[in-house]
N, CA, C and O of each residue as an XYZ file, in Angstrom:
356
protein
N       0.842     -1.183      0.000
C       0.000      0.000      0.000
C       0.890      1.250      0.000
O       1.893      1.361      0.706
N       0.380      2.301     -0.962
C       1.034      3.124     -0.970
C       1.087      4.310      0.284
O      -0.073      4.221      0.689
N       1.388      4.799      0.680
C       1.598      5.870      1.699
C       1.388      6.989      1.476
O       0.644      7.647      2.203
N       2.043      7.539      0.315
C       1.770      8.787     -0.330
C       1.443      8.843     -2.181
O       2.211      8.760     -3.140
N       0.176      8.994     -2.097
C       0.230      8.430     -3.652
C       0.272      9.556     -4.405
O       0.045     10.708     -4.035
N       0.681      9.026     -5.857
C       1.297     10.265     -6.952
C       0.204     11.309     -6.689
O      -0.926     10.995     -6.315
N       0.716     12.910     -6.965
C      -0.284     13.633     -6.829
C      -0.288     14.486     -8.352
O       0.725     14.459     -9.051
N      -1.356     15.137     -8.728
C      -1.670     15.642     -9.940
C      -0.518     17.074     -9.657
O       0.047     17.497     -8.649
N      -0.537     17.441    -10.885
C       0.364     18.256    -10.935
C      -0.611     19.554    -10.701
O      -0.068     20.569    -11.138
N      -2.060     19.829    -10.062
C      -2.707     21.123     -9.442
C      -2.655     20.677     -8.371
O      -3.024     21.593     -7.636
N      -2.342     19.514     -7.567
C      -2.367     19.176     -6.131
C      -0.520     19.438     -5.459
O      -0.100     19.543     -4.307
N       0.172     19.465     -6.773
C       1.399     19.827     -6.310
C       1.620     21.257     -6.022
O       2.282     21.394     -4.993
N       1.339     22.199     -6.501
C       1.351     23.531     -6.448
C       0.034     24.374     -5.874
O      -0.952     24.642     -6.560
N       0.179     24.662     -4.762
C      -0.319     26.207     -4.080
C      -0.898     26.892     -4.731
O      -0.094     27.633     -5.297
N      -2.072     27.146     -5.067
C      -2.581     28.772     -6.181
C      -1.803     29.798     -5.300
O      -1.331     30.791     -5.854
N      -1.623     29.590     -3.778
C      -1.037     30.546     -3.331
C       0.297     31.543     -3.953
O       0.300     32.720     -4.317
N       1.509     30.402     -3.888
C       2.481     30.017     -4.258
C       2.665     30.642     -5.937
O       2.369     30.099     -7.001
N       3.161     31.747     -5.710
C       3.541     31.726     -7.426
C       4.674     30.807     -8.160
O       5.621     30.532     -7.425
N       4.713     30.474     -9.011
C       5.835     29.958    -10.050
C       6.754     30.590    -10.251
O       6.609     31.806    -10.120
N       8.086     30.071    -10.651
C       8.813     30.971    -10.852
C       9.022     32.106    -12.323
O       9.651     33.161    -12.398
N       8.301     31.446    -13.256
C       7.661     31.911    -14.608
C       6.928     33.182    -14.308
O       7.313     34.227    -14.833
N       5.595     33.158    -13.261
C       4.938     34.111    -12.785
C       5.813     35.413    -12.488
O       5.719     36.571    -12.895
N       6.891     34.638    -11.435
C       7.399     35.856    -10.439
C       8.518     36.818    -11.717
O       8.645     38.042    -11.717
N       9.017     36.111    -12.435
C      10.166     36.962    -13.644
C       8.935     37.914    -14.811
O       9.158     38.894    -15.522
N       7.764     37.193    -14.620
C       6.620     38.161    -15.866
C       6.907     39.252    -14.609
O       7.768     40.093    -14.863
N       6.374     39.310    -13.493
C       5.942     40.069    -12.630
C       7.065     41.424    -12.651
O       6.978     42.628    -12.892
N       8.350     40.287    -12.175
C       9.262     41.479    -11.943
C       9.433     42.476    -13.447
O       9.708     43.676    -13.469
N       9.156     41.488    -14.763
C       9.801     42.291    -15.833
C       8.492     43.459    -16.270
O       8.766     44.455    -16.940
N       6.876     43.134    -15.722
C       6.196     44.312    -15.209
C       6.170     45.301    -14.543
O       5.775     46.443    -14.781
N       6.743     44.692    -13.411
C       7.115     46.110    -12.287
C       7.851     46.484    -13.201
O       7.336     47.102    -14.133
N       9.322     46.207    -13.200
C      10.276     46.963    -14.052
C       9.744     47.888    -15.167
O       9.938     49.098    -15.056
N       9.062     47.376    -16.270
C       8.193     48.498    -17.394
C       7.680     49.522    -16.709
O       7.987     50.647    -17.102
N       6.924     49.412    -15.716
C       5.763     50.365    -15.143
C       6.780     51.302    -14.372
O       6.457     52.446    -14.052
N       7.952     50.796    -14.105
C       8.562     51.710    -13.005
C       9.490     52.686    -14.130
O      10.103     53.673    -13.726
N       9.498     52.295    -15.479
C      10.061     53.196    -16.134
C       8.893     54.234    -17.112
O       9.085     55.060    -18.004
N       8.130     53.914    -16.699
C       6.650     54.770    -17.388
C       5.762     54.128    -18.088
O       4.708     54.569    -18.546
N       6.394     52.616    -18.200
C       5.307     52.479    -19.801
C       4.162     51.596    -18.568
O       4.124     51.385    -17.355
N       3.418     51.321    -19.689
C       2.129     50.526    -19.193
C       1.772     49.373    -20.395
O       2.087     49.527    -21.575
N       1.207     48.444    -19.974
C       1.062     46.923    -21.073
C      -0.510     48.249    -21.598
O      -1.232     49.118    -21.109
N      -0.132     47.268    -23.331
C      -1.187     47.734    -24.075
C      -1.490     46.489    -24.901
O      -0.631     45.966    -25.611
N      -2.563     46.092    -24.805
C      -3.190     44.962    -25.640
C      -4.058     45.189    -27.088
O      -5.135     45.755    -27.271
N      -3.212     44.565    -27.961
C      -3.984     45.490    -29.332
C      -4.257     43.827    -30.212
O      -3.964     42.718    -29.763
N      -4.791     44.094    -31.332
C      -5.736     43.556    -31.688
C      -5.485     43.596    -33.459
O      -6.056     44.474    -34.106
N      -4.529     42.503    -34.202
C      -4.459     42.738    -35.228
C      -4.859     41.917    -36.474
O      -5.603     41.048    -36.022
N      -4.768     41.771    -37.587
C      -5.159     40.726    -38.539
C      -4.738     39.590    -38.537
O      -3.512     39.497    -38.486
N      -5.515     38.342    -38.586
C      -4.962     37.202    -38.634
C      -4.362     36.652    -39.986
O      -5.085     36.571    -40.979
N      -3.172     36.314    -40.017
C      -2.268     36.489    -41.127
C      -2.537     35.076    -41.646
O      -2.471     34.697    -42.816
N      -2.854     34.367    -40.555
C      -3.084     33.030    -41.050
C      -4.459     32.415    -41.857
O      -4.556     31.419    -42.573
N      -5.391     33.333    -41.481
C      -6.726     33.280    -42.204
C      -6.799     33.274    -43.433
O      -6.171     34.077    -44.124
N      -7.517     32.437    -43.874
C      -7.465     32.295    -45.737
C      -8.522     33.380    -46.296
O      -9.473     33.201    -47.057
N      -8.158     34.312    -45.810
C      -8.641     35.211    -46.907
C      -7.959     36.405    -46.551
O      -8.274     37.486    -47.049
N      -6.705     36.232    -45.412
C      -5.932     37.481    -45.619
C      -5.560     37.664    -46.281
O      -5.932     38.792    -46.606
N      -4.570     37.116    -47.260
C      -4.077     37.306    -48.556
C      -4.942     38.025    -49.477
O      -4.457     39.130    -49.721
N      -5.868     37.847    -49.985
C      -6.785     38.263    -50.975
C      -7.237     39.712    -50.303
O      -7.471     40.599    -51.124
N      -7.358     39.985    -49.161
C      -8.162     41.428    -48.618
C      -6.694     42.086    -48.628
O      -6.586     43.252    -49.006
N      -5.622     41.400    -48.240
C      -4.519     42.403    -48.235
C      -3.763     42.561    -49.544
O      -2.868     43.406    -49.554
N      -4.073     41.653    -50.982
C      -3.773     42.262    -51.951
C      -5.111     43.335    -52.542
O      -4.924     44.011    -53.553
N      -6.116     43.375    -51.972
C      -7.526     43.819    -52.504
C      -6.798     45.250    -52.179
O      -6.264     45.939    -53.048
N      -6.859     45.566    -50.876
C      -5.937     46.674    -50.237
C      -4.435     47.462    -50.964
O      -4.200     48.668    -51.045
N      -3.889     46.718    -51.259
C      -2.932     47.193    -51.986
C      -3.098     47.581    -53.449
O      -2.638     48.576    -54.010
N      -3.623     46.894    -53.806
C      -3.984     47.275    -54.967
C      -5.210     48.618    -55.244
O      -5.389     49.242    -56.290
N      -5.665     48.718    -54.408
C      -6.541     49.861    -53.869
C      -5.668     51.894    -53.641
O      -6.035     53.054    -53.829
N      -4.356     51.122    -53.123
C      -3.578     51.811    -52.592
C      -3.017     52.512    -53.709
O      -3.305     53.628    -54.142
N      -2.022     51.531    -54.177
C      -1.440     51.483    -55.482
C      -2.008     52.301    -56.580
O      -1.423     53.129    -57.277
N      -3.129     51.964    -56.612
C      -4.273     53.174    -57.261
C      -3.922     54.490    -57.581
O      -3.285     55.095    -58.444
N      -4.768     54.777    -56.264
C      -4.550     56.307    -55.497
C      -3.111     56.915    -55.947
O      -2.808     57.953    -56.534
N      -2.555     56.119    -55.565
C      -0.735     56.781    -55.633
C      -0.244     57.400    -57.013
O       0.377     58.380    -57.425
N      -1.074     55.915    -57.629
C      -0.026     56.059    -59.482
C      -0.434     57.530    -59.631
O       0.393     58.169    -60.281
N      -1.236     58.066    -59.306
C      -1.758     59.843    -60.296
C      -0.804     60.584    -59.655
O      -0.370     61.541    -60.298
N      -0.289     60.370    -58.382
C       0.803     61.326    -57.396
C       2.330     61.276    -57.814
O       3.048     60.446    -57.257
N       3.019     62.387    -59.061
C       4.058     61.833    -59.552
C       5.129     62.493    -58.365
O       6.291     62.096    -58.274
N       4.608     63.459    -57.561
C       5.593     63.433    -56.875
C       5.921     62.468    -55.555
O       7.045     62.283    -55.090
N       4.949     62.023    -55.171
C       5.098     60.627    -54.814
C       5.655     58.971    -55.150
O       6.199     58.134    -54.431
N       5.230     58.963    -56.596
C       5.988     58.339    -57.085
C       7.472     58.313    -57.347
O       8.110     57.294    -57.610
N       8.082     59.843    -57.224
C       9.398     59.785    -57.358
C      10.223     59.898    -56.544
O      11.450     59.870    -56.636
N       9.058     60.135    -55.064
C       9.772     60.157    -53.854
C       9.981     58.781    -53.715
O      11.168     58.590    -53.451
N       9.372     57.784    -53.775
C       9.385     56.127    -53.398
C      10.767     55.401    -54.144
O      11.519     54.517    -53.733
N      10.744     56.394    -55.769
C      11.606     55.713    -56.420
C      12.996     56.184    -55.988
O      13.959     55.448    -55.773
N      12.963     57.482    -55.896
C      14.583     57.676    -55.438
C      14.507     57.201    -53.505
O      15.355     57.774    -52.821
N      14.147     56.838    -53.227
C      14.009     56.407    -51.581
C      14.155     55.069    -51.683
O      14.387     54.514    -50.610
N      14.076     54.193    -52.888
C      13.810     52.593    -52.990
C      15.690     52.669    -53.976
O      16.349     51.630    -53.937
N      16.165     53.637    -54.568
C      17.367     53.247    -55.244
C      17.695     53.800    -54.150
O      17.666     54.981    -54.496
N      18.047     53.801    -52.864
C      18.710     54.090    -51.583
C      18.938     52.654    -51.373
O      20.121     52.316    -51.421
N      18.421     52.105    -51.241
C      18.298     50.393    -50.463
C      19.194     49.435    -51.644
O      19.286     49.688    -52.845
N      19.715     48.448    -51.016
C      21.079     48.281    -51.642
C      19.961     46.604    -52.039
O      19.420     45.862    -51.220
N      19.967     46.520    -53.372
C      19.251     45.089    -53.784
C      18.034     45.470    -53.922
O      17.325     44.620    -54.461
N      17.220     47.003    -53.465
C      15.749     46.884    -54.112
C      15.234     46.677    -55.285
O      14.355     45.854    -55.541
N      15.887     47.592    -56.217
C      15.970     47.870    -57.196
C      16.388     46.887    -58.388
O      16.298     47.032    -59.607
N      16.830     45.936    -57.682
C      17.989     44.796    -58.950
C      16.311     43.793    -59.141
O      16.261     42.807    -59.877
């Protein structure tokens, strides 16, 4: 007979008791907050969704649009893109 039998791994740990995972998020929170910032939770496109592709070329191509009539825009992009070493090739 066993004496002490295996225990689940929520019967091993305390909710009290933080982890040590917990306590390094914690400290590397305090630390942010004590230099000003604050956590911000944002909310962006799922890249993996099968129809991002298609809304984000729908989008660009939308964009692309607009632009072509803007030649001084256009020639800002082009001399700003022969800056970059391999854009252009």
């Amino acid at each position: 007979m066993l004496r002490n039998p295996p225990q689940t791994k929520s019967q091993r740990k305390s909710p009290c008791m933080p982890t040590p995972v917990a306590l390094r998020v914690k400290k590397r929170r305090d630390a942010m907050r004590a230099a000003g910032l604050r956590p911000l939770q944002i909310w962006v496109p799922d890249t993996r969704s099968p129809n991002f592709a298609k809304e984000a070329r729908r989008q660009s191509l939308l964009v692309a649009k607009a632009d072509s009539g803007d030649d001084e825009l256009v020639g800002l992009l082009e001399s700003s893109a022969a800056l970059i070493p391999g854009w252009t090739e």
